[in-house]
C-alpha positions in Angstrom: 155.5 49.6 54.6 154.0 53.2 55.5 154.3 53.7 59.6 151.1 54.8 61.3 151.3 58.0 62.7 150.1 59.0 66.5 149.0 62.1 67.7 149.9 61.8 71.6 150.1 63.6 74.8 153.1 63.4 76.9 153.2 64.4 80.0 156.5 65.1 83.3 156.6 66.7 86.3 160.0 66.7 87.2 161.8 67.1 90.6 161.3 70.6 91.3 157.8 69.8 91.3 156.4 72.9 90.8 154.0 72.4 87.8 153.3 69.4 84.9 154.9 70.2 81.6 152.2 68.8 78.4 153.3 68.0 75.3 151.3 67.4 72.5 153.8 65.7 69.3 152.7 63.7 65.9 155.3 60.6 65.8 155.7 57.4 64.4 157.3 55.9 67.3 160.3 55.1 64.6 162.3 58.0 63.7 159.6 60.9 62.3 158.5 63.1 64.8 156.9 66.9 64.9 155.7 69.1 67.9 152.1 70.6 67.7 151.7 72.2 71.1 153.4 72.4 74.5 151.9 74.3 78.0 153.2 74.4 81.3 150.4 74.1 84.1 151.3 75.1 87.7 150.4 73.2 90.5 148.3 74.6 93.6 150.9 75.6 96.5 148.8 72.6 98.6 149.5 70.2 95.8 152.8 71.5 95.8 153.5 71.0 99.7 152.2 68.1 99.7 154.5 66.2 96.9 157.0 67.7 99.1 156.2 66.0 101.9 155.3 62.8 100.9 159.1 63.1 98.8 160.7 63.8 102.2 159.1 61.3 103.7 160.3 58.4 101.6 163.9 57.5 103.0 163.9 53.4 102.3 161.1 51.0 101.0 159.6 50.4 104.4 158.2 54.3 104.3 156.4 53.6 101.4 154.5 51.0 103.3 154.2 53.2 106.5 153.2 56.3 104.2 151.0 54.2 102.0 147.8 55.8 103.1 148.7 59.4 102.8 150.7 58.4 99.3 147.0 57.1 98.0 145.5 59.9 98.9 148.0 62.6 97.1 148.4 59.8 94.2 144.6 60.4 93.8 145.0 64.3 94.1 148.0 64.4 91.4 146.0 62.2 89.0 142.7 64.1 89.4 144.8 67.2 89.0 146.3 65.9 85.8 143.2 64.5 83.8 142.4 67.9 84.5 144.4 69.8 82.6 144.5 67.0 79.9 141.3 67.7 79.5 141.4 71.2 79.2 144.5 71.3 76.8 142.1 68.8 74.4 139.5 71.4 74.2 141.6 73.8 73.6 143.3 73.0 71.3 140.7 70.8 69.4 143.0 67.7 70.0 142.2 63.9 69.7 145.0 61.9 71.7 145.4 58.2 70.2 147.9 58.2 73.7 148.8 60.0 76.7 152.3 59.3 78.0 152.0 59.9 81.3 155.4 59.9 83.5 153.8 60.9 86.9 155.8 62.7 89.8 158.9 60.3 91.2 158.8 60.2 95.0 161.6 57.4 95.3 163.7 55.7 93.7 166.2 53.0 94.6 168.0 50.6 92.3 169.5 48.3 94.9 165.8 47.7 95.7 164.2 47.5 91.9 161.9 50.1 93.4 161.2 53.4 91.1 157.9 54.9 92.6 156.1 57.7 90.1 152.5 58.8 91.8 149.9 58.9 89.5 147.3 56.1 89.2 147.1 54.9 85.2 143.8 53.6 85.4 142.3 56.4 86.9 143.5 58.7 84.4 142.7 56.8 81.6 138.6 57.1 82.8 138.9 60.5 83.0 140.4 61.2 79.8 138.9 58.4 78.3 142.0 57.9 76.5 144.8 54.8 76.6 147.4 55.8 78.9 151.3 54.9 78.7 152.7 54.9 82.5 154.9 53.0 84.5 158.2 53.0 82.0 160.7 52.7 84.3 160.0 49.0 85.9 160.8 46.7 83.2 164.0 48.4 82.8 164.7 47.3 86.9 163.4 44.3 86.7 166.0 43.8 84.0 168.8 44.6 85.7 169.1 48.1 84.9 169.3 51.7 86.5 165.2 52.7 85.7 167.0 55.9 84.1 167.5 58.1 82.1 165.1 57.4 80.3 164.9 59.9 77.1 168.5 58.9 75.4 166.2 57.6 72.7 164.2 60.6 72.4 167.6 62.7 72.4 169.1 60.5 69.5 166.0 61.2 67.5 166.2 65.2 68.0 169.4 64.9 67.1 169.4 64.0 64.1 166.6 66.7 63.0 169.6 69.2 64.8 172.2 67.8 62.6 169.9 67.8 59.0 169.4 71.3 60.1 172.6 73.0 61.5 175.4 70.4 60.2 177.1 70.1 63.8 179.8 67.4 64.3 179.2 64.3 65.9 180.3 63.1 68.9 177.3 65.7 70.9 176.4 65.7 74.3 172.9 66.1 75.1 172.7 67.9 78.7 169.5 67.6 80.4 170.1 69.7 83.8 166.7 68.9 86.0 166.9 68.3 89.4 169.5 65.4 88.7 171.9 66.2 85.3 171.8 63.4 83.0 173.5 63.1 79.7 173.1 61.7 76.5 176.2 61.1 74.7 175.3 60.2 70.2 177.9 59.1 68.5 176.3 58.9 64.9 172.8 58.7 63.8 173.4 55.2 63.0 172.5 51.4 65.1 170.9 53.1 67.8 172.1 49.7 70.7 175.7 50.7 69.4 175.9 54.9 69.3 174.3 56.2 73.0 175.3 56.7 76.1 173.8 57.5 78.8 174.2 58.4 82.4 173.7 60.6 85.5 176.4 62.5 86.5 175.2 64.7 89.3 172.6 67.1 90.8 171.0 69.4 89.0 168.9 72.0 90.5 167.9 69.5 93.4 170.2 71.6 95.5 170.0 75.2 94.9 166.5 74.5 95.1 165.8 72.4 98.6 168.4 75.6 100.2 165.9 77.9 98.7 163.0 76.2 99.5 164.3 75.6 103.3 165.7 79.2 103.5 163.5 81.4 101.6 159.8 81.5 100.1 161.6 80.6 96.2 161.1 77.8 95.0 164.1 78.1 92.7 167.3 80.5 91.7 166.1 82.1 88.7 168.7 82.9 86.1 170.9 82.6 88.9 170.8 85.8 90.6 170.8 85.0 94.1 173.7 82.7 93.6 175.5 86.0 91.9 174.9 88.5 94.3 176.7 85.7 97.1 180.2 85.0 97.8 181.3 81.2 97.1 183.2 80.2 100.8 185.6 78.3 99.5 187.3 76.6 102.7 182.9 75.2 103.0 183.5 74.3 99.1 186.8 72.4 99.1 185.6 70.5 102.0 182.7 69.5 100.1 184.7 68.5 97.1 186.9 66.1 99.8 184.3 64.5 101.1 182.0 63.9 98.6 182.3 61.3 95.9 180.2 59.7 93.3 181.5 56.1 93.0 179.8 55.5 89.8 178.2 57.1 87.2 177.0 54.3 85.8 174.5 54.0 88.6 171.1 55.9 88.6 171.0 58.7 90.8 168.1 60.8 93.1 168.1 63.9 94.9 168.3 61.4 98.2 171.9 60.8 97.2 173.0 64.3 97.9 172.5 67.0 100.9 172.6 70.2 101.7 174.6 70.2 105.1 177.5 71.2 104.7 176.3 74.8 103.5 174.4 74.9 106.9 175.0 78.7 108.8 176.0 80.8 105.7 173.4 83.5 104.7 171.1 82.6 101.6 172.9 84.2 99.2 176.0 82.7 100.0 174.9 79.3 100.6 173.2 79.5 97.4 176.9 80.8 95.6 178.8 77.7 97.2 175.9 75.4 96.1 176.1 76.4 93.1 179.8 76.0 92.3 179.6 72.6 93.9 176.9 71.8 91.2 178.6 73.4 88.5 182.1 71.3 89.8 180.1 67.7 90.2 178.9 68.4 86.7 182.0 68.9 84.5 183.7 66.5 86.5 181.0 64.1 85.4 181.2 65.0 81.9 184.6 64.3 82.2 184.4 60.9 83.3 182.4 60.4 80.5 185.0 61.0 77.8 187.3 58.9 79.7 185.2 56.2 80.5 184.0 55.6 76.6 187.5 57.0 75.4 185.8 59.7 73.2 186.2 63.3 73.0 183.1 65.2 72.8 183.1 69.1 71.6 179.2 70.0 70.9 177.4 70.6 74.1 173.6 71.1 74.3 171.9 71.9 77.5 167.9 71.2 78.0 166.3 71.2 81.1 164.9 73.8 83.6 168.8 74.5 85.0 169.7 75.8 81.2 168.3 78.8 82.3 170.1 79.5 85.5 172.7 81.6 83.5 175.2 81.6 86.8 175.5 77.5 86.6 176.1 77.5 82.8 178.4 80.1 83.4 180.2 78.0 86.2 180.3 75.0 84.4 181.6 76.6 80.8 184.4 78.2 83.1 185.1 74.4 84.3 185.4 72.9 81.1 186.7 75.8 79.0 190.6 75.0 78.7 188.9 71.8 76.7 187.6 74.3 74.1 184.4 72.9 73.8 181.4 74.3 72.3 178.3 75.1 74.5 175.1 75.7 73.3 171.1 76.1 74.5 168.9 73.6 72.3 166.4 76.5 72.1 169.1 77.8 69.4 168.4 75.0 67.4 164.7 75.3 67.6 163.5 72.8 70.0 161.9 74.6 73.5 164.1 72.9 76.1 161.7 73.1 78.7 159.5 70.4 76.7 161.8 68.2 75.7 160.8 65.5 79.0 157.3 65.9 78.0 157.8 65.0 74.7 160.2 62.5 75.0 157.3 60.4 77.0 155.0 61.3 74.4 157.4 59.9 71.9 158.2 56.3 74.5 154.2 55.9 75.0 154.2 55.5 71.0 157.3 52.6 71.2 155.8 51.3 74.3 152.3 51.0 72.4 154.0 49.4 69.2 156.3 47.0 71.7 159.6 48.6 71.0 162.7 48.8 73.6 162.7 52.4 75.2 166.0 51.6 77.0 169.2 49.7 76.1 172.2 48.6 78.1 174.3 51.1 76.7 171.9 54.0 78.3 170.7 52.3 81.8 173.0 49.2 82.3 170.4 47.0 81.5 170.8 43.5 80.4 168.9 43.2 77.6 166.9 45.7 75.6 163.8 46.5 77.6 160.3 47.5 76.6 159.2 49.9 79.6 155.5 51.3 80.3 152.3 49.4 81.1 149.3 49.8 78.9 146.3 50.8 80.3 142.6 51.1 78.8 139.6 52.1 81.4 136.9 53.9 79.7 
């Protein structure tokens, strides 16, 4: 039987929380799926600072009660600002969305709890777009036991394959999405989809280059990675880090709460940025390493995706890391996918399976206990 095919939005704002990334993708929900359009849309610097704030003022679940007045009122400001653009992307490019996947911003998130809190009200969205809107994918997964992420394993299967029709590269492959945590996707084959992922978090990402930066300087990130080169890594601040820092499982969700920046506390920005840096790029092979062991695979293809693919001093760091286990590194834009999209489309992609009640998440890529569904359907208009 012939699948119906979806033209959908998708749409992630991601921890730096800079800006909304909009993707607009023809899919099946199955395994066919092309990209029509994607646009990046900054957010106001008061939008900005206040996501910022709410995020740093969200330690455990009684702040989101205490906090619950001002989070309605930037919810409300971060959904108004997204129907927004949404709107002007579909006049513009003459587009007639059957869905809109819409991720919102993640303020907290903590397993132990079954508590993942996006901003961005559904409803409200979907009466200003008039449009059904997707949101919400991560609870189902919690309330069945698993981590409430990663979340885009599936979508990373599916590109996958189109990388493997295309460029013939050897499976096992690690998909590397470096945002502000690193998660990775590890495909086996392009076969039983419940049998041939992994997935996990296996460190920061950018969360802490970018809260020094953001606490030290008026950048909001390191971009290609220059500050971090022009510093000197302290090394005696770096093995101490490495000491006293261990992630006891990387089979556990992570968030940017899980990590600090303390210990870089007193050396000048550059530097500071340098030894943050290396102590990603460390946390991040070592992860990768767990991986192989854990699953007792050996993985050679590397792809990186993600806003920290382009921070040429952490790629750099973590190739030197890995490089006596002669693996191959590459940027997914070199297979022809734009890696800063590939979130946005990926919830493009889960709003179609979440529409068509199909599992987004599986215990082999969030620990969950059974196959899980994700995403609430919403219709108000």
């Amino acid at each position: 039987m012939k699948k119906k095919i979806f033209t959908v939005l998708g749409l992630m704002s991601g921890t730096s929380m800079d800006g909304v990334d909009l993707s607009l993708i023809k899919t099946d929900g199955y395994d066919y799926f092309t990209e029509i359009s994607d646009k990046y849309y900054k957010f106001s610097d008061q939008l900005y600072s206040d996501l910022i704030f709410i995020r740093e003022n969200l330690s455990n679940s009684e702040d989101l009660k205490k906090n619950s007045s001002t989070l309605s009122k930037i919810e409300k400001k971060f959904t108004i600002y997204n129907a927004k653009i949404i709107n002007e992307f579909i006049k513009e490019e003459g587009a007639e969305p059957n869905l809109i996947g819409f991720h919102g911003q993640t303020v907290y998130h903590q397993v132990k709890d079954k508590i993942s809190k996006q901003i961005g009200d559904g409803n409200l969205l979907s009466q200003l777009t008039k449009c059904t809107v997707i949101n919400n994918f991560r609870q189902q997964d919690l309330n069945n036991g698993g981590q409430g992420a990663p979340l885009t394993p599936l979508f990373h299967h599916l590109i996958l394959k189109k990388i493997r029709e295309n460029f013939k590269l050897d499976y096992p492959i690690n998909i590397i999405n470096i945002g502000g945590i690193t998660n990775v996707t590890t495909v086996l084959d392009d076969k039983e989809i419940k049998k041939n992922i992994y997935a996990y978090d296996i460190g920061p990402g950018n969360c802490l280059i970018n809260e020094w930066l953001r606490k030290n300087s008026n950048k909001k990130f390191d971009d290609k990675g220059l500050l971090a080169l022009s510093g000197n890594v302290n090394e005696l601040i770096l093995n101490q880090a490495k000491e006293n820092f261990e992630i006891s499982s990387i089979e556990e969700s992570m968030d940017i709460n899980d990590f600090d920046i303390s210990f870089v506390k007193g050396l000048s920005l550059e530097d500071g940025c340098a030894t943050l840096t290396e102590f990603t790029a460390f946390l991040i092979s070592e992860g990768l390493k767990r991986i192989n062991q854990m699953n007792n695979i050996d993985v050679k293809n590397f792809i990186f995706c993600g806003g920290g693919r382009k921070n040429v001093t952490l790629i750099k760091k973590i190739n030197k890391f890995i490089t006596n286990q002669k693996k191959i590194i590459k940027d997914i834009d070199e297979f022809k996918f734009n890696g800063d999209f590939i979130e946005s489309q990926a919830f493009a992609y889960l709003a179609v399976r979440r529409f068509l009640n199909l599992p987004i998440t599986f215990p082999n890529t969030t620990r969950c206990k059974k196959p899980s569904q994700g995403g609430q359907i919403l219709n108000n208009f």
